[in-house]
N, C-alpha and C positions, 0 to 999 in steps of 0.2 A: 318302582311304584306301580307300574301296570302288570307287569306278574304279580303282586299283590294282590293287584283290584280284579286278576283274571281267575287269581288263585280261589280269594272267596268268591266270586259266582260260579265258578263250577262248583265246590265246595256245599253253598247255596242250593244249586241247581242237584245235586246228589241226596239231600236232605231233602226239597221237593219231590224229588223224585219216587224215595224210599215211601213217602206217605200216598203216594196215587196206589200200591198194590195193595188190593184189598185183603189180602190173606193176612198181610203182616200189620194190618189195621187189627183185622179183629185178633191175632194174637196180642195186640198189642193193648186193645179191652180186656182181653181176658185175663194177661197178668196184671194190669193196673187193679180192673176190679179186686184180683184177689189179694195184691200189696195192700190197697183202701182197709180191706176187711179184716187184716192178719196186723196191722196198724192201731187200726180202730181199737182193736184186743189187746196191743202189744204189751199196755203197762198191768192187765188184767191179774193174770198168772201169778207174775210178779209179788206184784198189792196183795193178792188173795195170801200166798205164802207168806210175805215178809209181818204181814199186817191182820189178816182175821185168824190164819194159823201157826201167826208167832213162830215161822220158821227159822234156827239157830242158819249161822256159818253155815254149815257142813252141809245142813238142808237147803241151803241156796243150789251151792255149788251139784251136788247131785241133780237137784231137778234143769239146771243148766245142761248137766251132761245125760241125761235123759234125753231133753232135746236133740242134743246132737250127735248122741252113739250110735243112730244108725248109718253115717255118712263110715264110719269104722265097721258098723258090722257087715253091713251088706250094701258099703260103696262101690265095691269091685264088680259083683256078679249086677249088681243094676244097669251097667253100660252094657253089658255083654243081651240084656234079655231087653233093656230097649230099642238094640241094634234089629233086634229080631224081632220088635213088638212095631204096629203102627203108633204115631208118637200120638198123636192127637187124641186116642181112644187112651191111652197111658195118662194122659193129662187130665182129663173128664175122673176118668177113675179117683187120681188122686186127690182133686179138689173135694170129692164126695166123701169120700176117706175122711180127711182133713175135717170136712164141716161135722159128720157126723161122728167122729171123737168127741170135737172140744162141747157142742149141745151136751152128754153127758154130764157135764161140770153145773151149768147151774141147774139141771133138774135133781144133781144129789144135795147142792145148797136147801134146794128148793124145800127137799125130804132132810133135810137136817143132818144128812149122811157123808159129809166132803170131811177127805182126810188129804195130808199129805201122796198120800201113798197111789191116789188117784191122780194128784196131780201129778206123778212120774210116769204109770200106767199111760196117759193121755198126751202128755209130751212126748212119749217113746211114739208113739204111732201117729202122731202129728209131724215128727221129724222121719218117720221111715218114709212117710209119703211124700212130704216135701224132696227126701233124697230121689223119689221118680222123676217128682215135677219139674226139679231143677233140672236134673242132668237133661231132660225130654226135651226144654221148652229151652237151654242152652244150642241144645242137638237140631231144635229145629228149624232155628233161624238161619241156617243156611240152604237147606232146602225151601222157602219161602222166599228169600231174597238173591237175588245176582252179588258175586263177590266183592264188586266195588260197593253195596249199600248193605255192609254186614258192618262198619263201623256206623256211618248214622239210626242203623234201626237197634245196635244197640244203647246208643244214645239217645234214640226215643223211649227203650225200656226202661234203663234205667233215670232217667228225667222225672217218667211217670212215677216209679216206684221211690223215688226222692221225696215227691211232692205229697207222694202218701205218708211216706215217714216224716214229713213235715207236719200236714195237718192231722194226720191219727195220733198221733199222742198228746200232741194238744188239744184236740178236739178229747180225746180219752180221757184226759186230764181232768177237761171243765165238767165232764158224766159223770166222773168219779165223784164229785162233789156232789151229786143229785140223786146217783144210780149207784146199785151193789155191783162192787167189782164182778162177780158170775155174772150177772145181765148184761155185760158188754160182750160177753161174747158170741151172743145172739147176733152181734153187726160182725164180727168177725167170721161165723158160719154160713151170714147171709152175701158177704163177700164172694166166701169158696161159691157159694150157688151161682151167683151172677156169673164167675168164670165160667166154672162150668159150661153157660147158657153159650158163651163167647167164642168160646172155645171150640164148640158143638159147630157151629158157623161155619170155621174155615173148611177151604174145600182145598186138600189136600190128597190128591192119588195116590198116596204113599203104597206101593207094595206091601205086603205081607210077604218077610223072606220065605221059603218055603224051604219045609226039612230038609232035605239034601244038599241045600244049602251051607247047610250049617254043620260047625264042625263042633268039638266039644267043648264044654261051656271054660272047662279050663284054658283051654288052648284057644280061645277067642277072648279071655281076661289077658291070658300072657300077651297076647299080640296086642291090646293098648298100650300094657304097660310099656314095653317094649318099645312102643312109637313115641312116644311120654321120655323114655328116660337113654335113648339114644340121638338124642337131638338138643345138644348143648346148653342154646338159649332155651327151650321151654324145659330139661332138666334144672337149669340157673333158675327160672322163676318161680317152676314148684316149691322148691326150694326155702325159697325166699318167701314165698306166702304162706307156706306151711311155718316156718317160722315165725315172723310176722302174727298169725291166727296164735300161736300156740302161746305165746309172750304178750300180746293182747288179750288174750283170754286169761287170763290172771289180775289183768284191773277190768275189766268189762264183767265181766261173772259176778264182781262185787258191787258193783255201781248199785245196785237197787239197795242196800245194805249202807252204801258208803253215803248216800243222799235221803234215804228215806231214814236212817237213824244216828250217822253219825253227824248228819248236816241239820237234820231235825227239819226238814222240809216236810211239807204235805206232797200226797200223789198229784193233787193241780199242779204245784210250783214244779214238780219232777219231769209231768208231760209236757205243761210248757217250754221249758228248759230243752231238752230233746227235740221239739218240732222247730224251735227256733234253732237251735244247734245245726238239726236235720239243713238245715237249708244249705248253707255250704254244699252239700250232695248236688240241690239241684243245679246249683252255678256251676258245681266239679261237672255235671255230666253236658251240660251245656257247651260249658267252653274244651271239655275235653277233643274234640276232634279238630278245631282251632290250634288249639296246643299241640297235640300229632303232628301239624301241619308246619309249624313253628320253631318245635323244639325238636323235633324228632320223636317216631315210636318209642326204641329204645331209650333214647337219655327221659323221655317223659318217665319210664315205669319204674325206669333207678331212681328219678328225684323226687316222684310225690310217693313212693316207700317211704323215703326218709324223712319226708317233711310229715307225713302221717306220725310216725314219730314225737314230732314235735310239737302236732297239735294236742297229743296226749299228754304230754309234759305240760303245757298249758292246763288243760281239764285238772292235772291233779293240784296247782297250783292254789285249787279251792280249799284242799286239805291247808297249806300252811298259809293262806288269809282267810280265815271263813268269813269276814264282814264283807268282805268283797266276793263272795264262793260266786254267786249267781253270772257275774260278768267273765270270772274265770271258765266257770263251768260252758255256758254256750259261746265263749271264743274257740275254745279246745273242741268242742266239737265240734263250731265251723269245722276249721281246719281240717280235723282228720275227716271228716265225710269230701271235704271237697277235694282234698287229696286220695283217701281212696276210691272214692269215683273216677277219677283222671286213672289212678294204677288197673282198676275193673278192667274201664271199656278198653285199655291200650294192648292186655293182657289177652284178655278173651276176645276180641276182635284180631288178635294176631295170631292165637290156637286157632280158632276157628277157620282161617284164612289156608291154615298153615296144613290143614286134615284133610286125606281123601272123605268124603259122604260114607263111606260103609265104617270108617270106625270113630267118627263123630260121638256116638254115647260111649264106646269105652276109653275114648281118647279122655271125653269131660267126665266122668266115673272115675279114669285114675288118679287123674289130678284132685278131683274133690276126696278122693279116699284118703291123698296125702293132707291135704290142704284142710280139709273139712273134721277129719280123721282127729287130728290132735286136738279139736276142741274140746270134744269130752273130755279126753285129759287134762286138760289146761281147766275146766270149769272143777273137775275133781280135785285137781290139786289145787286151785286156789280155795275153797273151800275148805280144805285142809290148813293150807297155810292160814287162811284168814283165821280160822277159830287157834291155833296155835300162836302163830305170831301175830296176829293182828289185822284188821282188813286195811289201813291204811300200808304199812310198811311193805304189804303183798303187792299193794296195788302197786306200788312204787318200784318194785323188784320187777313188774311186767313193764310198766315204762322203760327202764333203763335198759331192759334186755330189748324189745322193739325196738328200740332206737340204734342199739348195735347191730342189731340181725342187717338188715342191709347194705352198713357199711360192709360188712365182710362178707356178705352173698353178691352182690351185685355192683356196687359201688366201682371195682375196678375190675369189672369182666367186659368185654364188647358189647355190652348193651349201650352203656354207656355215653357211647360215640356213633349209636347206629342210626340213622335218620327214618330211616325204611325194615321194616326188617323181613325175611323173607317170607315168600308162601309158595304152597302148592307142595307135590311130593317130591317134584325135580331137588326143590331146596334142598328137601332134607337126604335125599342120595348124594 
């Protein structure tokens, strides 16, 4: 009991801690802010396609993979050029990026001029840029923070961005009912600016690598990869999450499709639904470094894989009671938010841990090019299957494969059993 009581107050005492450095406050405004604002927008898109432009199957699944083809197209070379960029100024950039795509959307509403084919246009460079922001502001928390407060500060990140996905689509929800879906994303763009401003704040001495530095842009992609897939355990997790993304992506692509028409829901009852769902996230990122503590690194990333799994199995449970869909619907997503919150921080808190500082962006560049990579795929092919076979049966087909993916990637490899798992470069020699 008194290693217990000694454990949480140091524990305590590390989570205090992380919040006195002012750097990782304000990055820590600046992603909340832009989670709030990309939230606020989240069911926007969506609603616009499924609902004012009557978009089939197949138009879902595309503009899903719009979104996320840039993490495939130019996942790899993004690590290698933010290695070499200041991050902070890469950050700034992309939020402006970001804000001033999606403003396009309702000024062509506005002109009577919104087609499909914009809302691909505008997704595609809404997610190139997100591919900087992530990899950047993944890259930068450890240059910001000391080693031991690179797990609580990303359980401060991700807590915030929980709470965003908790109240932005609810809160999106109850607009929808007063405002035209394109007007919401004026709070979405007005998000990216508040980052922006946040962002601009931290004072970071980052170098600028300088040319001679640097060696050629192939030969500094190969050497992530390299770091990425000769190191057992985080080869085993790639793995597993690229998995995991790509079998998930086959019922998630269809949800707005599966709720807005085959459950005959309004967009309120849909954003509701999601913000309360969302919540499990915040409890997941909350209690996650507790559970590290508890359960082990490892055996945490193997078990909430697989119970993610099962909170989906639950979500689609709405399909075969629809008089009960609503309770089915936000238990299932409890679950998988608050279990993949726990898999997030156990994951990225242990790469992170795990990388020299100079190849931080293309260590998180290779893994999101596997991991992020398959999404387009997985959003195109479910929109294939769903207009051929059906969106319920698709969905069902990504369930049943997520839920396998981890018994056979992880389930019986040494993570399993690991309590601790290692860091630094020594580990991985």
């Amino acid at each position: 009991m008194a290693n217990e009581t000694a454990d949480a107050s140091a524990e305590a005492s590390r989570l205090h801690s992380v919040w006195r450095n002012p750097n990782f406050r304000r990055l820590w405004v600046g992603e909340s802010l832009s989670q709030l604002g990309e939230n606020l927008g989240t069911l926007a898109i969506p609603v616009i396609a499924v609902i004012m432009l009557h978009a089939t199957a197949q138009e879902v699944g595309f503009l899903t993979a719009a979104q996320q083809l840039a993490f495939l197209v130019i996942g790899l070379p993004v690590g290698a050029w933010v290695d070499r960029m200041r991050k902070r100024r890469v950050m700034i950039t992309a939020d402006a990026v970001r804000a001033g795509a999606l403003l396009t959307i309702p000024a062509a509403w506005l002109l009577g001029a919104l087609h499909i084919w914009q809302l691909y246009a505008v997704a595609a460079v809404v997610g190139g840029a997100t591919v900087f922001f992530d990899v950047t502001y993944q890259s930068i928390v450890p240059r910001l923070v000391i080693s031991e407060h690179v797990a609580p500060a990303n359980s401060g990140l991700e807590t915030s961005a929980q709470v965003a996905r908790v109240g932005g689509p609810a809160l999106s929800g109850a607009l929808l009912a007063v405002v035209k879906a394109p007007l919401l994303l004026f709070a979405t763009a007005l998000g990216y600016v508040a980052s922006m401003i946040a962002v601009a704040t931290i004072r970071d001495e980052e170098p600028r690598r300088e040319a001679s530095e640097s060696s050629s842009l192939f030969a500094e992609i190969g050497e992530g990869l390299r770091f990425v897939f000769t190191h057992d355990l985080l080869t085993r997790i790639t793995i597993n999450t690229g998995a995991m993304n790509l079998f998930d992506g086959l019922m998630t692509t269809l949800v707005p499709l599966f709720v807005l028409r085959q459950l005959h829901f309004t967009p309120t009852v849909y954003g509701v639904v999601e913000g309360i769902g969302a919540a499990g996230g915040i409890l997941g990122a909350l209690a996650t470094p507790s559970l590290m503590r508890r359960v082990g690194e490892g055996s945490l990333i193997v078990w909430s894989a697989i119970a993610s799994g099962i909170g989906s199995v639950i979500f689609m449970l709405a399909a075969v009671f629809p008089t009960a869909a609503i309770p089915f619907l936000i238990g299932g997503m409890f679950v998988f938010s608050f279990t993949v919150l726990n898999y997030n921080i156990a994951q990225v808190s242990f790469r992170q841990r795990l990388c020299p500082p100079r190849l931080l962006g293309r260590m998180n560049a290779s893994i999101r090019f596997v991991v992020w990579g398959v999404m387009p795929i997985a959003a195109a092919l479910a929109g294939w299957l769903g207009g051929w076979f059906g969106v319920v049966p698709t969905m069902w087909l990504g369930v049943g494969l997520s839920v396998v993916a981890p018994m056979v990637v992880v389930l019986f490899s040494p993570l399993r059993t690991m309590r601790r798992l290692p860091d630094g470069v020594a580990s991985v020699e």
